[in-house]
TORDOVEX-159319 format. One record per residue: x, y, z of N, C-alpha, C in turn; residue in one letter. Coordinates in Angstrom, 1 decimal, decimal comma. Example, Ala and Ser with C-alpha at 12.3 -4.5 7.8 and 13.67 -1.06 7.14 Angstrom:
2
REC    npx    npy    npz   capx   capy   capz    cpx    cpy    cpz residuo
REC   13,2   -5,7    7,8   12,3   -4,5    7,8   13,2   -3,3    7,8       A
REC   12,8   -2,2    7,1   13,7   -1,1    7,1   12,9    0,0    7,9       S
This chain:
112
REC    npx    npy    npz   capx   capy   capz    cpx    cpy    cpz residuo
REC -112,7 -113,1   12,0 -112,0 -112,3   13,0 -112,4 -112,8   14,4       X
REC -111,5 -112,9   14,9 -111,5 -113,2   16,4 -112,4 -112,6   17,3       X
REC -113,4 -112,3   18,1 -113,7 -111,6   19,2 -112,7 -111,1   20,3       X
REC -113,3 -110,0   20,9 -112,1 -109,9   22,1 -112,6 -110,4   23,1       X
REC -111,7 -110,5   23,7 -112,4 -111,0   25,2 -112,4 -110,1   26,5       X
REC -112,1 -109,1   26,0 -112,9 -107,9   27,1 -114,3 -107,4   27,6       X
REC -115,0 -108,1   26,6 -116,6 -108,2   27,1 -117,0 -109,4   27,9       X
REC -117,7 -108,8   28,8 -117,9 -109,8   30,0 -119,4 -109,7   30,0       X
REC -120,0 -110,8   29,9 -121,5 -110,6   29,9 -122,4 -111,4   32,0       X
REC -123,1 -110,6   32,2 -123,5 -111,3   33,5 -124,9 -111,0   33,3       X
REC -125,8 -112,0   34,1 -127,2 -112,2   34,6 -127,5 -110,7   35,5       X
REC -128,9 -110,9   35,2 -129,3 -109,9   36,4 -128,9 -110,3   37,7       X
REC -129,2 -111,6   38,2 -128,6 -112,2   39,7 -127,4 -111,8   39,7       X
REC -126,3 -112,4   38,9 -125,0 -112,3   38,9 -124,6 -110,3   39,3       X
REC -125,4 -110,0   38,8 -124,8 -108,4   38,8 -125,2 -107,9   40,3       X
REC -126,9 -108,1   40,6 -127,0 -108,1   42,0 -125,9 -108,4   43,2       X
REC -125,9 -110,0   42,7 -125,0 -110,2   43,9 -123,6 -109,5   44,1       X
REC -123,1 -109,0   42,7 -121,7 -108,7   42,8 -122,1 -106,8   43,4       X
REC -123,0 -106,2   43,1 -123,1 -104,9   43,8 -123,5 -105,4   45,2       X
REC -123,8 -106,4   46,2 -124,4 -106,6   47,6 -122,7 -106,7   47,7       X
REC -121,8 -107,3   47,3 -120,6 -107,8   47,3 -119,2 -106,4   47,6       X
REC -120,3 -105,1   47,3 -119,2 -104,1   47,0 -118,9 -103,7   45,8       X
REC -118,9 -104,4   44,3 -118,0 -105,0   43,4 -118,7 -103,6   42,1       X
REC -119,4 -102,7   42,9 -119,3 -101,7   41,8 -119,0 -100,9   41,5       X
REC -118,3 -100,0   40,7 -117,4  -99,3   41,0 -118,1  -97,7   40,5       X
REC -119,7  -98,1   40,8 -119,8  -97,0   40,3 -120,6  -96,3   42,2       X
REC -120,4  -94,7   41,8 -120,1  -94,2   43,1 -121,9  -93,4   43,3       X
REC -122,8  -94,6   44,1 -124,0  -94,0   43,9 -124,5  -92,9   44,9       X
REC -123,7  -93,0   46,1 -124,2  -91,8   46,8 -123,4  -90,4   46,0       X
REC -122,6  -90,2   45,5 -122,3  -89,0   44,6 -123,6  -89,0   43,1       X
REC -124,1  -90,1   42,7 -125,0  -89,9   41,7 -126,3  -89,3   42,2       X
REC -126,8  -90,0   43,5 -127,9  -89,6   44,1 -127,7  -87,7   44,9       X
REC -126,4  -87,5   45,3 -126,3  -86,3   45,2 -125,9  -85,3   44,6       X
REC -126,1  -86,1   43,2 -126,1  -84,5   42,0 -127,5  -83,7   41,7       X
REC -127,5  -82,7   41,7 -129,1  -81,8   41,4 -128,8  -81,9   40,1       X
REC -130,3  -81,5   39,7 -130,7  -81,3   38,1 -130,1  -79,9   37,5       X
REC -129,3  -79,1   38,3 -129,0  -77,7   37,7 -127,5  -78,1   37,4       X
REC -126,6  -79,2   38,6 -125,4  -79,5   38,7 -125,3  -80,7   37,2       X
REC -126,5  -81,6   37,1 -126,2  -82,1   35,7 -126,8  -81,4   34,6       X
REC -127,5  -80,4   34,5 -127,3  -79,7   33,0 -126,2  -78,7   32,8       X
REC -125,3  -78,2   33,9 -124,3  -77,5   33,6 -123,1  -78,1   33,1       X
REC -123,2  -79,7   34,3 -121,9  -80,9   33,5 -122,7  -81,1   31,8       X
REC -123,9  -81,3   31,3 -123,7  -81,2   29,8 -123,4  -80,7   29,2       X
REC -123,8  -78,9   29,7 -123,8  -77,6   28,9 -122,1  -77,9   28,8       X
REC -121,4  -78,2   30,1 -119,8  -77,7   29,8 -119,0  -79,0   29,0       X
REC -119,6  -80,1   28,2 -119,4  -81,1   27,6 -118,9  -80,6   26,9       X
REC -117,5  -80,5   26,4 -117,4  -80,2   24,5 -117,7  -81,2   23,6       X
REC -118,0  -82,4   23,9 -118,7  -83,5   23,3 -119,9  -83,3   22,8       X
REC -121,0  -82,9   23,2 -122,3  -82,7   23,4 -122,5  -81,7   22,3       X
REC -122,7  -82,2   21,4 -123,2  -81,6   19,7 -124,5  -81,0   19,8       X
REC -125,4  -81,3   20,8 -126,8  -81,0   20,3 -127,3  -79,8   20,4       X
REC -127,1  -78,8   19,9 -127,8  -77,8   19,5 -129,1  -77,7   19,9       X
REC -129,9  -76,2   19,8 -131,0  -76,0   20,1 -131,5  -76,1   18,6       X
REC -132,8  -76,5   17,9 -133,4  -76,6   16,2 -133,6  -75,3   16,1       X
REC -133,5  -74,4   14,8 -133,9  -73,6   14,3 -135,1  -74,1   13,6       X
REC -136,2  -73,6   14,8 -137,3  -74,3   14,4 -138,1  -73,1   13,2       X
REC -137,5  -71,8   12,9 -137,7  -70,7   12,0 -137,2  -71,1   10,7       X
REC -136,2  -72,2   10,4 -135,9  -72,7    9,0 -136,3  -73,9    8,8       X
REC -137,3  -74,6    9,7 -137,7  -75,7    9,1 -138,7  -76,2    8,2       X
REC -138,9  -76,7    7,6 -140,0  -76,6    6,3 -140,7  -78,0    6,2       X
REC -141,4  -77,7    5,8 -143,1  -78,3    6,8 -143,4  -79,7    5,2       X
REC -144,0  -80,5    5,3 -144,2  -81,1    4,1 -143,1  -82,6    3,8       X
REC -143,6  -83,2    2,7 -142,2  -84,1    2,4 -141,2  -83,9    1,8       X
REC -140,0  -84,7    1,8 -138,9  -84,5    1,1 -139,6  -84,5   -0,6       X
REC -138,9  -84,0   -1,5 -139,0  -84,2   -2,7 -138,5  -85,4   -3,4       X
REC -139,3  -86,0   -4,3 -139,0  -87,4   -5,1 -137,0  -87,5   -5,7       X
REC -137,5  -88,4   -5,6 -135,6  -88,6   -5,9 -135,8  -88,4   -7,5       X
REC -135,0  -88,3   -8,3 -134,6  -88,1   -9,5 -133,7  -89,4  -10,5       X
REC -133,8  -89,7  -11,3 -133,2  -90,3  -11,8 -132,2  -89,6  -12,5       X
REC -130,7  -90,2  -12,2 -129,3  -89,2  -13,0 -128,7  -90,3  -13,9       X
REC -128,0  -90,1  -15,0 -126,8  -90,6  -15,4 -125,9  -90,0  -15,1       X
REC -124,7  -90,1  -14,7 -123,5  -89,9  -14,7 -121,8  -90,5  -15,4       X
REC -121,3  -90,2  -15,9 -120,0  -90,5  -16,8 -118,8  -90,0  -15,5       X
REC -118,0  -90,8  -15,7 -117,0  -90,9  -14,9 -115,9  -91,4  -15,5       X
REC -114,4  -91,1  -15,0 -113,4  -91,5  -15,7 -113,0  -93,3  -15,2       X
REC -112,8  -94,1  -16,1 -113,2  -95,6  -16,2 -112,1  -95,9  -15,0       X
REC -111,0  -95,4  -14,5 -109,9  -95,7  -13,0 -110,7  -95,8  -11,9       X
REC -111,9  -94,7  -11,8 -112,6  -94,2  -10,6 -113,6  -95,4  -10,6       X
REC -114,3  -95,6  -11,5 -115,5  -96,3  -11,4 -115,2  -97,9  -11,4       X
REC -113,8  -98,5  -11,8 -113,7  -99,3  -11,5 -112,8  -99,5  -10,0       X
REC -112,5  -98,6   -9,7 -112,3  -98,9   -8,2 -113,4  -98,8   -7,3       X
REC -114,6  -98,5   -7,8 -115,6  -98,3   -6,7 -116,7 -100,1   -7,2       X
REC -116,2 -100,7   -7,9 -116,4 -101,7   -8,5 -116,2 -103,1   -7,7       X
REC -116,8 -104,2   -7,5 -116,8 -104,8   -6,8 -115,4 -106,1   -7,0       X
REC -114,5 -106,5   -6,6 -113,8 -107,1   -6,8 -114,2 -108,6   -7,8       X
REC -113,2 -108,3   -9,2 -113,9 -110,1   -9,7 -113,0 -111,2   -9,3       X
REC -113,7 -112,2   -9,1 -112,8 -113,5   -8,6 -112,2 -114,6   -9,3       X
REC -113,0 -114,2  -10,7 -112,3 -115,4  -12,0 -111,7 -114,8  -12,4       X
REC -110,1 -115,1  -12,5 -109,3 -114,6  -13,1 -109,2 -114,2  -15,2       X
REC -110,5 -115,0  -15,0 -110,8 -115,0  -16,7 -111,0 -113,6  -16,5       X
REC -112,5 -112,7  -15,9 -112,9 -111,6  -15,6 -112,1 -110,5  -15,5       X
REC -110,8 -110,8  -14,9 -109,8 -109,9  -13,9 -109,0 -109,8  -15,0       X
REC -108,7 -110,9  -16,4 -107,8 -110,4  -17,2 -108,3 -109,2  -18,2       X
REC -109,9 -109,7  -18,2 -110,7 -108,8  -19,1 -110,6 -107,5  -18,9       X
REC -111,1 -107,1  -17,5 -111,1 -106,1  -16,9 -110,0 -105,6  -17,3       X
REC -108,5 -106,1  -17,2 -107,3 -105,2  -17,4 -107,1 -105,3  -18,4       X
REC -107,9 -105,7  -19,3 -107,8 -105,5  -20,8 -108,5 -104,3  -21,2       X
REC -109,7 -103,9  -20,4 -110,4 -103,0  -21,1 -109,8 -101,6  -20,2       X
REC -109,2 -101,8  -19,5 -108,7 -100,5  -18,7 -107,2 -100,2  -19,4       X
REC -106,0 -101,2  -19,7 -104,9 -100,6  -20,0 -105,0 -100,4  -21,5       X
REC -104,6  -99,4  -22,0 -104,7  -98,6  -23,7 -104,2 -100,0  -24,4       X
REC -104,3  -99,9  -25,5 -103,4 -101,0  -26,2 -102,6 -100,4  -27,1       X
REC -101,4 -101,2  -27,6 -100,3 -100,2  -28,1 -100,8 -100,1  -30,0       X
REC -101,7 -100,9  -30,6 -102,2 -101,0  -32,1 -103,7  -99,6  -31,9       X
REC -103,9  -99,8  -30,7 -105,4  -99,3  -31,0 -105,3  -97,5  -31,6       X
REC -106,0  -96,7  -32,4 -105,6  -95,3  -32,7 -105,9  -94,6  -31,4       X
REC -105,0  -93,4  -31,7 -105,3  -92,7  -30,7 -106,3  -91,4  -31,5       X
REC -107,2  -91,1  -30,8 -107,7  -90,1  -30,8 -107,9  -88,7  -30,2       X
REC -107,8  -87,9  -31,2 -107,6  -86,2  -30,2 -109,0  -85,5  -31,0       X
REC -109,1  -84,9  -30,1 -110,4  -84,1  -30,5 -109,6  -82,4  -30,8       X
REC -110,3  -81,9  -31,7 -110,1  -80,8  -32,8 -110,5  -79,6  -32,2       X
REC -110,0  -78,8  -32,1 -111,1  -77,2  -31,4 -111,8  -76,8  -32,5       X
């Protein structure tokens, strides 16, 4: 894949000279006169800003518990889609051998 070319990379000199130049567009006497009450109310009013205060009353002290060992059974469509692509077509015919029913093989039904 291509890179884009909207990334512009510069030196520390390079960026210097281009802020002595004018060339920044960021607005620092408005940064140097925001107070600290003026930027925690611009976060508080963020609807971006996810971070919550912790419910430090439900947190639970100690390690996580050991992982477990599972088997799980799954229907053979799902698990071969989560399956990694084969590249020999030998493989790929097998594969759709063992996935599509075959028209000799019995069918089986299970009994109540």
């Amino acid at each position: 894949m291509k890179k884009s070319d909207d990334t512009a990379r510069y030196t520390a000199e390079e960026l210097a000279t281009m802020r002595r130049r004018g060339e920044s567009r960021t607005d620092w006497a408005r940064f140097d006169a925001t107070t600290q009450a003026e930027l925690e109310a611009s976060i508080t009013a963020d609807p971006d800003d996810v971070h919550e205060t912790p419910q430090w009353d439900q947190a639970i002290l100690g390690l996580p518990s050991r992982k477990e060992h599972i088997n799980i059974r799954g229907c053979a469509g799902v698990v071969q889609t989560k399956r990694p692509r084969l590249s020999d077509p030998y493989e790929q015919r097998l594969a759709r051998f063992r996935r599509e029913p075959q028209a000799d093989a019995p069918i089986m039904m299970r009994v109540p």
